[in-house]
C-alpha positions, 0 to 999 in steps of 0.5 A, a space after each residue: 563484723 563488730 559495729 563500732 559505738 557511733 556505726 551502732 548509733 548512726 544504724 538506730 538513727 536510719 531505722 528511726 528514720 526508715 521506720 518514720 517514712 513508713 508509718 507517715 506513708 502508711 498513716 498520711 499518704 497524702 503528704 507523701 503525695 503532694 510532696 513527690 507531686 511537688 518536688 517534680 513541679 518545682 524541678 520543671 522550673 513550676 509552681 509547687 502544685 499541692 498544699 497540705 494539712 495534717 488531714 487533707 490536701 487541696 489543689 493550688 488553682 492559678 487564676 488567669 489573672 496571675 498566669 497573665 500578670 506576671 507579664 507586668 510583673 517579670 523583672 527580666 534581665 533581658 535588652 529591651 529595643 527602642 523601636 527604630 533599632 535594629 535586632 542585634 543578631 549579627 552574632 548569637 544573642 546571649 543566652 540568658 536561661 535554659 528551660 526544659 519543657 513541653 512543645 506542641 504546635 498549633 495553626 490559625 483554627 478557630 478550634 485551637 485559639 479563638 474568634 480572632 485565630 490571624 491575631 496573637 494575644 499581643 495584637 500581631 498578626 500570626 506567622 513563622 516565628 511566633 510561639 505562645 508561652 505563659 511564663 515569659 513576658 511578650 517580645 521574648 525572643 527564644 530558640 529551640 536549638 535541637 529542634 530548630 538550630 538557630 532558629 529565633 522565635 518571638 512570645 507573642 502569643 498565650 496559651 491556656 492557663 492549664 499549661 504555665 510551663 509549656 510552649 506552643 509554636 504557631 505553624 501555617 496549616 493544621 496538617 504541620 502542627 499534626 505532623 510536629 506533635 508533641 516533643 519534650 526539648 530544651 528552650 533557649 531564653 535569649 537576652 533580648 526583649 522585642 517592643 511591640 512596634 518593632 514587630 509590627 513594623 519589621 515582620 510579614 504577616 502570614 495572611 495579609 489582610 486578615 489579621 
């Protein structure tokens, strides 16, 4: 077979190219890491994890402070409700994001939350419909629609800030958080934003009186 003069050019150009991964791979492999590293990341909808220099990497550490301050600064496209409207959900409520991510499950434990395991980090009491996530602002209503269907939860709660792209689903005894494991599904992110007083005037809490 005869090359053509631009094939021959186009050829020499990949082998450069090829040739230029290699010795980086060979000479710089951090780089090479914190890139794939990155890549992943920022495709699961994260922050880039690494950042390099020509002759060393280090680790980009998100402060508590950060992961929760995005709360305030979030500029979301979501409905926010006056407390004495009701939750607009005769029809499906738009769908205003799609995220793939890390589910697990957790139960009032001391061991699993903290001193006040019958209250949410948005000062509510725990019950069936409460999830935790990091990355959505607090009143955020979301579905898991291939594990749940239909199903509506309310971000009420926060996770550990090792864990800014995953959601934890409170359950009501230590057994079903156990049995639902950890499961790996698509998150719907819905277009309405529930007030804080909504929540506490329209739902049951799980264990009255301990909250």
């Amino acid at each position: 077979m005869v090359l053509t003069k631009r094939q021959t050019i186009r050829i020499k150009q990949w082998l450069v190219a090829a040739g230029g991964i290699f010795v980086l791979q060979m000479a710089m492999p951090h780089i090479v890491f914190a890139a794939h590293e990155n890549y992943i990341a920022i495709s699961n909808g994260e922050g880039p994890k690494f950042s390099t220099s020509l002759f060393d990497m280090k680790e980009l550490k998100v402060s508590e402070e950060e992961v929760y301050d995005r709360d305030e600064e979030f500029v979301s496209s979501a409905t926010t409700l006056e407390p004495e409207q009701s939750l607009p959900l005769e029809g499906d409520p738009a769908v205003v994001g799609e995220h793939w991510l890390t589910v697990t499950a957790y139960s009032s434990e001391p061991r699993q939350t903290d001193s006040t395991p019958y209250t949410t980090a948005w000062i509510t009491p725990v019950r069936d419909g409460v999830v935790a996530l990091n990355f959505l602002p607090k009143g955020t209503l979301v579905r898991f629609p291939d594990l749940f269907g239909e199903k509506v939860f309310i971000v009420e709660d926060r996770m550990n800030v090792r864990y800014p792209y995953r959601a934890d689903i409170w359950m009501q005894s230590r057994e079903s958080a156990q049995q639902f494991g950890i499961k790996y599904t698509r998150m719907e992110e819905l277009s309405v934003q529930l007030p804080r007083d909504y929540v506490l005037k329209h739902y049951e809490p799980a264990f009255p009186g301990l909250e």
